[in-house]
C-alpha positions as CSV (number, residue, x, y, z in Angstrom):
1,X,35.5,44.6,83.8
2,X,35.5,46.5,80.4
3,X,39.0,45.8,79.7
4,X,38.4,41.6,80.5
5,X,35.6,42.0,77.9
6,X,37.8,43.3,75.6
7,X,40.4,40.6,75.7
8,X,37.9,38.4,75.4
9,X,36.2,40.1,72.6
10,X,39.8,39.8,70.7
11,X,40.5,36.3,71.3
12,X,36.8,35.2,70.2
13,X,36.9,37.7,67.0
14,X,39.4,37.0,64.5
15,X,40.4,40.6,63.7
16,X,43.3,42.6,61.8
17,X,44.7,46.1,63.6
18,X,46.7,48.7,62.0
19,X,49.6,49.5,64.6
20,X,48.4,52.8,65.1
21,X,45.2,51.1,65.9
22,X,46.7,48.4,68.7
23,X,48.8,51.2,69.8
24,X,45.9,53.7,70.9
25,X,44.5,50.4,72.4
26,X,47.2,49.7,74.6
27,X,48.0,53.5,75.9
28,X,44.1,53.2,76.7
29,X,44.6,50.2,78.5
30,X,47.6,51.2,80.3
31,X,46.4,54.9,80.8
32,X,43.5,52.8,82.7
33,X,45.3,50.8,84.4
34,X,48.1,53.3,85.5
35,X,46.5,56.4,86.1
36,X,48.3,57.2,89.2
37,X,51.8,55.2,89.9
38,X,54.7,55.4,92.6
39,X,57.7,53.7,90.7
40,X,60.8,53.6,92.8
41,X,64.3,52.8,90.5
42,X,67.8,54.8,89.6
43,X,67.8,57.6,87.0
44,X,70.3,57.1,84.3
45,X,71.0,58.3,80.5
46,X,69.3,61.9,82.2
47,X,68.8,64.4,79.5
48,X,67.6,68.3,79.9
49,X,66.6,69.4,76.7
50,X,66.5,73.2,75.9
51,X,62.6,72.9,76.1
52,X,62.8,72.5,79.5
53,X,62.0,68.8,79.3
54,X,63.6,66.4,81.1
55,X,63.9,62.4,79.6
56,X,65.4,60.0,81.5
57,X,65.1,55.8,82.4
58,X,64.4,54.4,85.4
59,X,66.0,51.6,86.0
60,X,66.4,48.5,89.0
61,X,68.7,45.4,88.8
62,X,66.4,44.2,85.9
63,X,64.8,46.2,84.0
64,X,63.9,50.1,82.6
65,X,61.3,52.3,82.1
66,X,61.9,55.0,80.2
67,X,60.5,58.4,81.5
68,X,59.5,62.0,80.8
69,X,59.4,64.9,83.3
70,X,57.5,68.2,81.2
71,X,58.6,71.7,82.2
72,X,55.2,73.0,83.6
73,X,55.7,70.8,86.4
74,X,59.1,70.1,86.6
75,X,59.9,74.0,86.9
76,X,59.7,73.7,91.1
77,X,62.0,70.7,91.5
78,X,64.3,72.3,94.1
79,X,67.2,69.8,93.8
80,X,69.0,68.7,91.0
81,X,68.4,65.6,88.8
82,X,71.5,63.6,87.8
83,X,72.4,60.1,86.8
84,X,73.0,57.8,89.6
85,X,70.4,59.0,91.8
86,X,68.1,56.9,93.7
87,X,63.7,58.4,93.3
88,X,61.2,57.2,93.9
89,X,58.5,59.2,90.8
90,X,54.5,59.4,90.6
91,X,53.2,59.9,87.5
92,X,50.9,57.4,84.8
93,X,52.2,55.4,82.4
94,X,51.3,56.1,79.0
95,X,52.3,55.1,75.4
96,X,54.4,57.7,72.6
97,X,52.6,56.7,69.4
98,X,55.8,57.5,67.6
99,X,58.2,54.7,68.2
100,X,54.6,52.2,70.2
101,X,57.2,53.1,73.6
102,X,55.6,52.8,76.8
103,X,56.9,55.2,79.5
104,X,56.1,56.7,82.5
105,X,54.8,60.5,82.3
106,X,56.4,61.7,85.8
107,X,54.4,64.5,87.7
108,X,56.5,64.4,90.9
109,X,59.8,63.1,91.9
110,X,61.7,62.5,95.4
111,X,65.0,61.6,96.8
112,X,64.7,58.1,98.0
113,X,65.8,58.1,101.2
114,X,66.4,61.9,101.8
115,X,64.1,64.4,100.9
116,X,64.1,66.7,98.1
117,X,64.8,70.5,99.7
118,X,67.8,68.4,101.8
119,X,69.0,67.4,98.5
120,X,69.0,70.1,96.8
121,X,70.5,71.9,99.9
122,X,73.6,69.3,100.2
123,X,73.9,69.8,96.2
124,X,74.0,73.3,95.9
125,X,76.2,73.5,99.4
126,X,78.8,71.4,97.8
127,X,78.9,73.3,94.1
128,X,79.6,77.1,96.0
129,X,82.2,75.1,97.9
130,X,84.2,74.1,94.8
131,X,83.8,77.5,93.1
132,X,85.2,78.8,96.7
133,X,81.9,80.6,98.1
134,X,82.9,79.2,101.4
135,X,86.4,80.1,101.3
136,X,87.8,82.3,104.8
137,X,90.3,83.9,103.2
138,X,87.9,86.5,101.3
139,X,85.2,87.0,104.3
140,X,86.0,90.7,105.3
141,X,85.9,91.8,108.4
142,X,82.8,93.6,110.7
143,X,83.7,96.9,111.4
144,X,84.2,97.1,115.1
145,X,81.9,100.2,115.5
146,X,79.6,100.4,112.6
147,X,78.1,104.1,112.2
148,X,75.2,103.2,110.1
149,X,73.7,99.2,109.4
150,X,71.9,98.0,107.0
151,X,69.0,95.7,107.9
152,X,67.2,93.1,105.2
153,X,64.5,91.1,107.1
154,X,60.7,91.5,106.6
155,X,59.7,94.5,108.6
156,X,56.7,92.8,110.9
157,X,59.0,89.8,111.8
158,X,60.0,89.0,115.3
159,X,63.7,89.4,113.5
160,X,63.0,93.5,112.7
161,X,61.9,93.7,116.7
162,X,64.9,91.7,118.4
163,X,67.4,93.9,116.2
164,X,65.4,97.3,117.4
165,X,65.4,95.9,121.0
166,X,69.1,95.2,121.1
167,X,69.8,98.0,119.6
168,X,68.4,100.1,122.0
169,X,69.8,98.6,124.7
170,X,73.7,98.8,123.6
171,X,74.1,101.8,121.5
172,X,71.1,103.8,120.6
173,X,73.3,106.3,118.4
174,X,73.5,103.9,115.7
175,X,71.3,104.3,112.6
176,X,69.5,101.5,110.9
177,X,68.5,101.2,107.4
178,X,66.0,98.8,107.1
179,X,65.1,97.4,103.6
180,X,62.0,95.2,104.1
181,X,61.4,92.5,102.1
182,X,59.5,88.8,102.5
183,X,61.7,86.4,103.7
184,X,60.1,83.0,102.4
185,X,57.5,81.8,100.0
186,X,57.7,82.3,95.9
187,X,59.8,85.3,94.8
188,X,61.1,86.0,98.2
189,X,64.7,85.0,97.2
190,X,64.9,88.0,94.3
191,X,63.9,90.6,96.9
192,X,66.3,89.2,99.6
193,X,69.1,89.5,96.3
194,X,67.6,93.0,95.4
195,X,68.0,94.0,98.7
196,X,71.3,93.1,98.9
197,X,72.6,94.6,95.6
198,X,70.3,98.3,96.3
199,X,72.0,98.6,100.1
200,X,75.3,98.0,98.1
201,X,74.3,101.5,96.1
202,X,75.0,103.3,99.6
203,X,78.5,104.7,100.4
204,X,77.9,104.9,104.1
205,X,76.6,101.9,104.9
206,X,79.4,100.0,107.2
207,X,77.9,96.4,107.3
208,X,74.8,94.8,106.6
209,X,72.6,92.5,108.7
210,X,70.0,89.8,106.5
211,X,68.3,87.8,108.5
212,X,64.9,86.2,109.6
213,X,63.2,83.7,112.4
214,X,63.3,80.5,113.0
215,X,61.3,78.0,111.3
216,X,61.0,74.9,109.2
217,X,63.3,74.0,106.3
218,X,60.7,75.3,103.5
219,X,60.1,78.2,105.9
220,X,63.7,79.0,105.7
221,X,64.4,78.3,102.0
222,X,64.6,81.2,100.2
223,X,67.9,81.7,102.0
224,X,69.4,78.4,100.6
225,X,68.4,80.0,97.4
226,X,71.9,80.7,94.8
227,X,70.8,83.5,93.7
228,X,71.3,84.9,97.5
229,X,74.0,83.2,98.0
230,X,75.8,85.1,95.0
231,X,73.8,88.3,96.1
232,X,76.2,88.0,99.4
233,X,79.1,86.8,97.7
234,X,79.5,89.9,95.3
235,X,78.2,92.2,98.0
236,X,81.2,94.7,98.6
237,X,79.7,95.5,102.2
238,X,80.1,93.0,104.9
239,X,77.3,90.9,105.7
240,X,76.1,89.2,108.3
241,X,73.7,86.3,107.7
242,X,71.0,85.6,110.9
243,X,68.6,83.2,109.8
244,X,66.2,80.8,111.7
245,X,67.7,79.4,115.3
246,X,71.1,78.5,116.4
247,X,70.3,75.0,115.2
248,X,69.9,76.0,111.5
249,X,72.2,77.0,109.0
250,X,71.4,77.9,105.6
251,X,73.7,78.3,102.6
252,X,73.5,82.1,103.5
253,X,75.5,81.0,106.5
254,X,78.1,79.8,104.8
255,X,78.7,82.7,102.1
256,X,78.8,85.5,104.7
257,X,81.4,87.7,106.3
258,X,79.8,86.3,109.9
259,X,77.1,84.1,110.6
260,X,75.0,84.7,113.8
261,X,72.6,82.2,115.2
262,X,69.8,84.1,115.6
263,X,69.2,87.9,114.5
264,X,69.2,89.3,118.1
265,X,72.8,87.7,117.9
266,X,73.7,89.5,115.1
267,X,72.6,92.6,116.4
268,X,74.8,92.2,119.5
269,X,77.8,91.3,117.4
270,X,77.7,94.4,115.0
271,X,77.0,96.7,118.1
272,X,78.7,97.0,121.0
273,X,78.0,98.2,124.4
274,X,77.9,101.5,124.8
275,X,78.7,100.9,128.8
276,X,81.5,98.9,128.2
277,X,83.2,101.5,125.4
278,X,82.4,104.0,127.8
279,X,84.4,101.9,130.5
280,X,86.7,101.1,127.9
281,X,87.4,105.3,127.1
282,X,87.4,105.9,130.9
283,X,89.8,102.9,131.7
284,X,92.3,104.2,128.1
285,X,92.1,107.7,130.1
286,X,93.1,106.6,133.5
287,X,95.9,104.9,132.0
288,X,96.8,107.6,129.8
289,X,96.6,109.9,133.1
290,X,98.8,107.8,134.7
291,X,101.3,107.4,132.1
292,X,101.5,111.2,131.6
293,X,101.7,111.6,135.5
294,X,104.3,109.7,135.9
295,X,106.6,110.5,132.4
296,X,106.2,114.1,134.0
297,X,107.6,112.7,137.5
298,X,110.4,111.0,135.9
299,X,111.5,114.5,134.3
300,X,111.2,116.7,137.4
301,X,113.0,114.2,139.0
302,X,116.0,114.7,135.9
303,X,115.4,118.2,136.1
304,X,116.3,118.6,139.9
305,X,119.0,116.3,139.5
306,X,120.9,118.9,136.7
307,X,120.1,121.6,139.2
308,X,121.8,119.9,142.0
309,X,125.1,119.1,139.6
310,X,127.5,120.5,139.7
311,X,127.4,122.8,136.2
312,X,124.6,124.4,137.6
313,X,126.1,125.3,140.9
314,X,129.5,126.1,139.3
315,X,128.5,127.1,135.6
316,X,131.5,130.3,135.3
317,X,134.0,127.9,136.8
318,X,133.0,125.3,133.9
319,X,133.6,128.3,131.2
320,X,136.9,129.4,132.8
321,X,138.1,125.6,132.5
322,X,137.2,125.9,128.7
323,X,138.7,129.3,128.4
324,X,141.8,127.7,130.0
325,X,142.0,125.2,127.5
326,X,141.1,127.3,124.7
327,X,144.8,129.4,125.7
328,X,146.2,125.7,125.9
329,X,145.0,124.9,123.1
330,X,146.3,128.4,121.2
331,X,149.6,128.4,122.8
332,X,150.5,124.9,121.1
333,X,149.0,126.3,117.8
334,X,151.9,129.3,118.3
335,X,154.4,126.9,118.9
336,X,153.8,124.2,116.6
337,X,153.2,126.5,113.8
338,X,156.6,128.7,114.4
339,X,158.4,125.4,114.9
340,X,156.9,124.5,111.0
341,X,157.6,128.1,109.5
342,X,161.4,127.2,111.0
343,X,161.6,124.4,109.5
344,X,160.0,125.8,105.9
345,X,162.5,128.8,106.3
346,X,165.9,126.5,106.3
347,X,164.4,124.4,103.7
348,X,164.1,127.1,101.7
349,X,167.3,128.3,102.4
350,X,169.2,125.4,101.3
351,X,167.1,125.0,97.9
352,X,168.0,129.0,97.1
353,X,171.6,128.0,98.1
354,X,171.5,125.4,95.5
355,X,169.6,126.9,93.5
356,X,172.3,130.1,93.5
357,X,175.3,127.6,93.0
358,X,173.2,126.7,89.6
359,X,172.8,130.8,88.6
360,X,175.5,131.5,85.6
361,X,175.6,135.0,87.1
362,X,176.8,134.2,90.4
363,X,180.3,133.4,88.9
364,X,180.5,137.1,87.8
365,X,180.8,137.5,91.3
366,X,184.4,135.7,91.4
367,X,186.0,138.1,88.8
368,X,184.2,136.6,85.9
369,X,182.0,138.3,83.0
370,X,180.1,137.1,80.3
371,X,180.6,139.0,76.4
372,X,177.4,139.0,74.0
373,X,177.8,139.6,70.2
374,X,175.7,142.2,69.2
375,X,173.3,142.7,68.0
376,X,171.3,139.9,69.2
377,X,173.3,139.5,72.5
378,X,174.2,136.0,71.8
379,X,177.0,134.6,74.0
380,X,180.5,134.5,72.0
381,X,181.8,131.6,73.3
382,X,184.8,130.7,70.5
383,X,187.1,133.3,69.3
384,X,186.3,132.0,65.8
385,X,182.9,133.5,66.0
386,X,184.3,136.8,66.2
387,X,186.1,139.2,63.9
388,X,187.9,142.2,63.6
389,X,185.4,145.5,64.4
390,X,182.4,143.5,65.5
391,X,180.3,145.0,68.4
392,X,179.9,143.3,71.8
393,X,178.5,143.4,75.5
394,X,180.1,142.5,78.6
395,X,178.3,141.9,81.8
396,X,180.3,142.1,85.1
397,X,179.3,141.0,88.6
398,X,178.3,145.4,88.8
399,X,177.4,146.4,85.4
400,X,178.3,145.9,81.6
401,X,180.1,147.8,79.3
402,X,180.4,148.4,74.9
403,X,183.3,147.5,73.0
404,X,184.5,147.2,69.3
405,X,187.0,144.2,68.2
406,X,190.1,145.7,67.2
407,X,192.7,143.0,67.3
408,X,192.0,138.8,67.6
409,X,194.4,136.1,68.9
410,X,194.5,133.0,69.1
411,X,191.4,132.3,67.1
412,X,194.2,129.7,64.6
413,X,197.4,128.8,64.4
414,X,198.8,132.0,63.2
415,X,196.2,134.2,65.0
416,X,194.6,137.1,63.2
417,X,194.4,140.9,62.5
């Protein structure tokens, strides 16, 4: 009613308003009129500013609204805001003095269609994909028999007492290190990630079990948290991520070494049966017993075959064979070396003979000698070399003898004196 009397006050008055004035009026009006609104439309031309603010428009097939989302109550949106997606906001709509703008003032905002903790889960799920999160190839493996686990779950949850239970009915000998923390509501996600990150501190700690019960999606949400999703991802101890039922999977799931459905699942995959590796150490024994058993049959068996041969019955006659051979053997040596030293000897004797044939001193042997000039003893081998009372040597086939030149001839034509 007070805002038909004013309309009517303005058409009946004849009056003259400063824009600052008729703006005030009409973010009155609409403030009125719009105190609480659900507008449904498509966010576009989406703008985070480092404020924290968030500006954005609104829009359908024909027409837009711009809009403003503040930080004090945008700061719990779980899901992320982008252009293209379909909301549906409440808020009011008000006016920004500034630029006379009408716009809504959004206080809430949800996925049209899908709600706002699926959205956020699909969104984040699909950004740790493409940065490889998810990826096989760098999940390590659980340790077949882990010596000491750690455990991050809240300590009076039905998780804590199904890991206790099934560990005391596989393998008691285990040790647990339990690191309790809350597992949903506000801040539970940066004790889940502390967790992770002080358990990593240990160097005995073989694998590591985080985990909770079932329950609804917000319930379970501090594990589709990043932050623990990169807590798992840099964790250098295998982990094993048991959250909620076999029917839900978080984004925990997807980062970890192993996912189990539900924790006493875990539990039974990290520990095995003490029974059945008893079994297994008793069946690995008999067949080890066995395999000795019969290795050990096999050699007797060799063994009284070589004692039954004939070596061992007849070893001296076996050595008299060989000492038969051996004389064989030494009697060929004899005879092929004598036959060689034969051969050497008349090769050597026709090489001195030639040899011999070669010597000037085996001609003395036929009457000749040989007549050196002394001193000096070189050969005189032409008369004319010679003259009268010169010394000389002469060597015969026995022995050699002085003389002095007393008379030449025939050194020239008329001889000499």
């Amino acid at each position: 009613m007070t805002i038909s009397r004013n309309m009517e006050k303005i058409k009946t008055e004849k009056r003259v308003y400063k824009v600052s004035e008729l703006t005030r009026y009409i973010r009155a009006v609409l403030e009125e009129t719009f105190s609480q609104v659900w507008v449904e439309g498509e966010i576009s031309n989406f703008v985070k500013h480092t404020s924290g603010h968030m500006y954005f428009s609104l829009k359908d097939e024909q027409s837009v609204i711009s809009s403003v989302f503040f930080k004090n109550v945008n700061q719990n949106l779980k899901f992320k805001m982008e252009d293209g997606l379909h909301v549906v906001c409440f808020g009011r709509i008000g006016v920004y003095d500034k630029r006379g703008q009408y716009q809504l003032y959004v206080e809430r905002v949800e996925p049209k269609g899908l709600g706002a903790l699926q959205l956020a889960f699909e969104q984040l799920k699909d950004k740790l994909r493409k940065e490889g999160l998810f990826d096989e190839a760098r999940k390590e493996k659980i340790p077949y028999l882990p010596y000491r686990i750690g455990i991050i779950t809240s300590p009076t949850g039905a998780a804590i007492r199904d890991i206790l239970k099934v560990t005391r009915q596989r393998f008691q000998n285990v040790d647990l290190v339990i690191d309790p923390v809350r597992v949903q509501g506000k801040g539970s996600e940066l004790e889940i990630a502390q967790a992770i990150k002080d358990l990593n501190r240990f160097d005995d700690i073989d694998v590591i079990i985080v985990g909770r019960g079932g329950g609804s999606l917000e319930d379970l949400w501090a594990f589709n948290e990043e932050i623990v999703a990169r807590a798992i991802f840099d964790s250098r101890i295998p982990i094993v991520s048991a959250v909620g039922h076999e029917v839900d999977w978080t984004i925990a799931d997807f980062v970890a070494d192993l996912r189990a459905p539900t924790p006493s699942a875990a539990a039974e995959r990290v520990i095995p049966k003490k029974e059945d590796l008893k079994k297994s150490i008793e069946n690995a024994l008999a067949r080890l017993k066995n395999a000795l058993l019969a290795k050990i049959s096999t050699k007797e068996t060799n063994l009284r075959q070589l004692k039954e041969s004939y070596v061992f019955r007849q070893p001296l006659n076996i050595v008299q064979q060989y000492q038969q051979r051996v004389d064989d053997l030494a009697k060929g040596m004899r005879l092929r070396m004598g036959h060689i030293i034969e051969m050497s000897r008349s090769a050597s004797s026709s090489i001195i003979g030639k040899l011999n044939s070669l010597n000037p001193f085996a001609v003395l042997e036929r009457g000749y000698s040989i007549t050196m000039k002394l001193p000096g003893n070189r050969v005189v081998k032409d008369v004319r070399s010679v003259k009268k009372g010169d010394r000389f040597r002469t060597k015969l086939s026995k022995g050699e003898f002085i003389s002095k030149v007393e008379r030449i001839e025939g050194g020239d034509k008329h001889g000499r004196d």
